[in-house]
N, C-alpha and C positions, 0 to 999 in steps of 0.2 A: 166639161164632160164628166159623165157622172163614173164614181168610183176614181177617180185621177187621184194623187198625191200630190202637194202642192211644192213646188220648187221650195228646196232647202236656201232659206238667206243666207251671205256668206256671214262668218263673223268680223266683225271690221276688231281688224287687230290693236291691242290694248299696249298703247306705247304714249307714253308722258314725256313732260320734262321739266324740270326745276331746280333751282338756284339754292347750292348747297355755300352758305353764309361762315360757317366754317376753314372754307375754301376759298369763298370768293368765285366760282366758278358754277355753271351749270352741266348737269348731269342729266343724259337720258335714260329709260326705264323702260322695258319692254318685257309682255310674258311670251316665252315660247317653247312648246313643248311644255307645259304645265309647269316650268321654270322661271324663276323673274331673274331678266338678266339686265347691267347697265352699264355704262358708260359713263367716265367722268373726264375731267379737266378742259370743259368745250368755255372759250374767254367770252363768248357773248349767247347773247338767247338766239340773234338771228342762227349761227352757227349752230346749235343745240336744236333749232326747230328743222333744218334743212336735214339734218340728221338723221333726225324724227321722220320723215316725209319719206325720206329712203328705204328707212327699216319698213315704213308701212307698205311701202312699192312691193319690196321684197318679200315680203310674209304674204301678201295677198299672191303674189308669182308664187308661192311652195317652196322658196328660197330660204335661205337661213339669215338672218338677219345679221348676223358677224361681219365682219368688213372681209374682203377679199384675201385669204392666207399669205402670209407675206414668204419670200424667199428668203435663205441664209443670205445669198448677197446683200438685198435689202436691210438688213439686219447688221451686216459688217458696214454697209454704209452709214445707218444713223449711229455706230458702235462709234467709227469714225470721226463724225462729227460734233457728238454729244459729251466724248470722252478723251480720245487721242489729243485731237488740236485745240482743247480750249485750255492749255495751257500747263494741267499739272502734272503731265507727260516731258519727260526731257527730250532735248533732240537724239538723243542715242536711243532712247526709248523708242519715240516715235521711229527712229528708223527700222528698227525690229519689229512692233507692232507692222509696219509697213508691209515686212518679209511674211508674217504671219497671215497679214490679212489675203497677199497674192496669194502664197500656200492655199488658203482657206478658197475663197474662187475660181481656182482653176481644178479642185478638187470635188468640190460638193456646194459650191457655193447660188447653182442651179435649182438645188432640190428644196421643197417646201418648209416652210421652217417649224413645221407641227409636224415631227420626225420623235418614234421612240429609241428611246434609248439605247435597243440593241442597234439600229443601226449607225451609233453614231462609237457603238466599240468595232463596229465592224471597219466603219473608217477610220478609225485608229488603225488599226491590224494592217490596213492597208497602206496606210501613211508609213508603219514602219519597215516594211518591203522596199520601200524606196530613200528613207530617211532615218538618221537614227533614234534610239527610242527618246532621249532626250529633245530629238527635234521635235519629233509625237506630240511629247507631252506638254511641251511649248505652245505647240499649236492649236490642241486641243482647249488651255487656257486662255489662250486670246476667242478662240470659239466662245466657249463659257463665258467670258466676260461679255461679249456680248448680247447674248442670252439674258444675261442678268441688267444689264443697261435697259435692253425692251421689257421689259420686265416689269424695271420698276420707274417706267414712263407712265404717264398720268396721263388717257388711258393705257394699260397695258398693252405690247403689241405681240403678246404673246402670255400663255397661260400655264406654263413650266418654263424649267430650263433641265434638258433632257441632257445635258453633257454632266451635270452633276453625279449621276448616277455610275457614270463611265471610269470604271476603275483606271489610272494610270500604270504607265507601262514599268517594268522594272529599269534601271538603268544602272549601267554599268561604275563603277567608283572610281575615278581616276586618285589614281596614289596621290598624295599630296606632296610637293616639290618643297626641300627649305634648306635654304644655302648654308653650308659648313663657314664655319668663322674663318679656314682657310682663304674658300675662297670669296668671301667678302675682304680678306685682306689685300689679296691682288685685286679686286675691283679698286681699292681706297688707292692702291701702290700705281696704277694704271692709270687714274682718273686725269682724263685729258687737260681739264682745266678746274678752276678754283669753284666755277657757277657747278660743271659737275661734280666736284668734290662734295662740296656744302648740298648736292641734292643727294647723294648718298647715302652722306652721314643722317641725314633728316630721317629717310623712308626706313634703312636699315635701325636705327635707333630709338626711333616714335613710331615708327608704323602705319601712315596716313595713307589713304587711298593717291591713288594715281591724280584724281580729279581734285583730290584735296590738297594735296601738296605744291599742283603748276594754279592753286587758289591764293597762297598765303600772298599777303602782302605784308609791310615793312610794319606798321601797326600792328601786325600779332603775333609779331616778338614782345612776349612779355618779360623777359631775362631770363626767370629759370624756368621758363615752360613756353608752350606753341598755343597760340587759340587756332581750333580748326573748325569754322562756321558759316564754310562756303568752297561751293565747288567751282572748276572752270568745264565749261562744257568744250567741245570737241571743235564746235566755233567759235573758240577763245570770246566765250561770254560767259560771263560771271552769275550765278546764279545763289540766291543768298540763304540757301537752305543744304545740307548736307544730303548722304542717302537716305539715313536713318530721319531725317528733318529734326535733332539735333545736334548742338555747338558742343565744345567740348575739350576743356585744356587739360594739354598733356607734358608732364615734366622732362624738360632733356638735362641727360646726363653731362658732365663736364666737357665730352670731346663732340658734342654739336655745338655747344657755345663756343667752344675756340673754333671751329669751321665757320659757323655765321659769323664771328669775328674778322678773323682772318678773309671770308668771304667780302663784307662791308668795305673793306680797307680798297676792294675795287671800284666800287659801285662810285661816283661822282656824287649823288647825296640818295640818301634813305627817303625813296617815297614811292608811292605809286607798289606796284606789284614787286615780290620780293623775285621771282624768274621772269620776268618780262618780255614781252616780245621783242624784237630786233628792230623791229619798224613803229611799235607804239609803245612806250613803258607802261602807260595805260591798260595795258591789257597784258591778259596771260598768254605764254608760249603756248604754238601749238603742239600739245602733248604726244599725239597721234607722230606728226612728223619728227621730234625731238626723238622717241625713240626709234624712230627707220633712220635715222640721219647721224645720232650720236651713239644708243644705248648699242647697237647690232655691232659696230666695229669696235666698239669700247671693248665687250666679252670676249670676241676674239681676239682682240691687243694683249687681253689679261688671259686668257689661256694660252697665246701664244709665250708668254716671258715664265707664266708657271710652266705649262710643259719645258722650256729651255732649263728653268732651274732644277729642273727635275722630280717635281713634284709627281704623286699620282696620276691615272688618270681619271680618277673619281673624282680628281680636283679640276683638271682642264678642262677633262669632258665635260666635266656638268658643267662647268661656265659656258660651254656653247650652247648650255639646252636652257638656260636662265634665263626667266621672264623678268620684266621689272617686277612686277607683282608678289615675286615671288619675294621680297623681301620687306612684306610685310607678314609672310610666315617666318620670316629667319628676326622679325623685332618679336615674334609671343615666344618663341625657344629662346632668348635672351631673356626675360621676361622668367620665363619656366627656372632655366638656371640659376636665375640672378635669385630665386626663391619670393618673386611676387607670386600673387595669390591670383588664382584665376580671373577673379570679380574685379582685382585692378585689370588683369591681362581685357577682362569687357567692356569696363569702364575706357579704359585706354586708346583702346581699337575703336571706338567708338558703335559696339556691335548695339542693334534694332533690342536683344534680348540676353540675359545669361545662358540660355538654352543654347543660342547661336554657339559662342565660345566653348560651351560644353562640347555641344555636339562635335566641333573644328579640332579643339585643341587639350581635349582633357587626358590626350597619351600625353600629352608634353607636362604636365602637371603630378600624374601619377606618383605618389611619393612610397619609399621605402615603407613597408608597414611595422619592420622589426627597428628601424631609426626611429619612428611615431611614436610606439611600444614603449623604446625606452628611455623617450624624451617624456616622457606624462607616467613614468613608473614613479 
């Protein structure tokens, strides 16, 4: 027909593929929107051209060539898989992540995971209307970590991580607890038996984490010092790495070497785990049950015989509110007193950084400035 215009051709959409030798792997390439955009870490060509095939479906449909936006859930799941369970997650870890990741699903774990940034302070705001800001900020981290995991998958499954931007919530300081040498004294005067005697002297004197201590075996006694270069986990499994994933020997003073002595003198022979379980010498106590079983009525035996002697009750009471934990705040104030130097009190503790011990314990250090003065006049 004369004057007609002739039907516009469509453009057949400009999408490749090829094998990036670098990698080892094949990568597609497509323009769209006057953009070159690609895709990489596909293991074979078939997989890379079927790819190819898709995108061009889709762009010819008015589609975007992107894979289908994935959810937060989706995202804590391969967060899951790719990180949690393969191994360098402890079990106590992994049960926390576990707490974090239901948090996270039953919250927002529905909504798109190409989400700005304000909306994810605004789910914070909301997280802490129901949880404290600490739990928040918990949560918000295992979020992020997720984020970051798709991230930096080969290809990406996502193009930011919008939880970075999200300032954390303030949270409140709990005072720090550290037992008076009182009353660590009626803990030693109280101690039911020689095995909790000798775990006393240990934690109050060396300072070893809770996991590090039901760790030692009979081997790291080295006479005048403790190696501490492994932990026990919660399922009395041994794990041969610390928190920090450094080892790290710590010197005891004279009155732990006469407790592991005098300890020794029960034991039938030196081997295997130095607190061992009741049913496997092989293996370490369960620490979790050790203190609901031993530690809870021990404090109240020992504030019960301080209160009768008449002690304070800054002395009793506080043995009822005593964590085991807590005395490895009462070995850096030994430490402080005794006139070691911080950088041993870090060294010792076996802290990630000097920053850590600063930050913890540098009231305990504080020294007189007019003693300095006229010690260097």
């Amino acid at each position: 027909m004369a004057g007609s215009q002739p039907t516009p051709r469509a453009r057949r959409p400009k999408v490749s593929t090829y094998y990036r030798e670098s990698r080892g792997t094949w990568s597609v390439r497509y323009w769209e929107h006057g953009r070159r955009l690609e895709e990489t870490g596909y293991e074979t060509e078939d997989e890379a051209e079927d790819r190819a095939d898709e995108i061009r479906q889709r762009l010819r449909q008015g589609l975007s060539g992107a894979r289908t936006p994935r959810t937060i859930g989706e995202l804590i799941a391969h967060w899951w898989d790719t990180y949690v369970t393969t191994g360098s997650v402890t079990r106590s870890g992994r049960e926390t992540y576990q707490i974090d990741a239901a948090r996270i699903l039953a919250t927002i774990g529905l909504e798109q995971a190409a989400q700005p940034t304000a909306r994810f302070r605004l789910w914070l705001d909301e997280l802490a209307q129901s949880h404290s800001p600490r739990t928040a900020n918990k949560t918000l981290t295992a979020l992020s970590s997720a984020y970051q995991r798709a991230l930096e998958h080969d290809p990406p499954l996502v193009e930011t991580n919008p939880c970075r931007g999200v300032k954390r919530l303030p949270e409140q300081v709990q005072p720090m607890v550290i037992p008076t040498p009182r009353q660590v004294v009626w803990l030693e005067r109280t101690a039911p038996s020689e095995r909790a005697y000798c775990l006393l002297m240990i934690a109050s004197r060396c300072g070893p984490r809770q996991s590090e201590l039901f760790a030692l075996e009979w081997g790291h006694d080295l006479g005048d010092a403790l190696h501490f270069g492994q932990v026990a986990e919660r399922g009395r499994e041994i794990r041969k790495s610390t928190k920090t994933r450094h080892s790290r020997r710590v010197p005891i003073p004279p009155s732990v070497r006469e407790a592991l002595d005098w300890y020794a003198n029960t034991i039938p022979r030196r081997r295997g785990m130095l607190f061992p379980s009741p049913t496997d010498p092989q293996r370490p106590a369960d620490r979790s049950a050790w203190v609901k079983v031993y530690w809870y009525p021990w404090r109240r035996h020992a504030a019960w015989h301080a209160a009768a002697a008449g002690e304070g009750e800054h002395v009793w009471g506080g043995l009822l509110e005593l964590h085991w934990k807590h005395l490895r705040h009462h070995y850096a104030s030994r430490l402080a007193s005794a006139r070691a130097t911080i950088l041993q009190c870090s060294r010792w503790m076996g802290h990630s950084s000097f920053a850590t011990t600063d930050k913890r314990y540098s009231f305990l250090f504080d020294e007189d400035e007019a003693h300095v003065m006229a010690a260097i006049d």
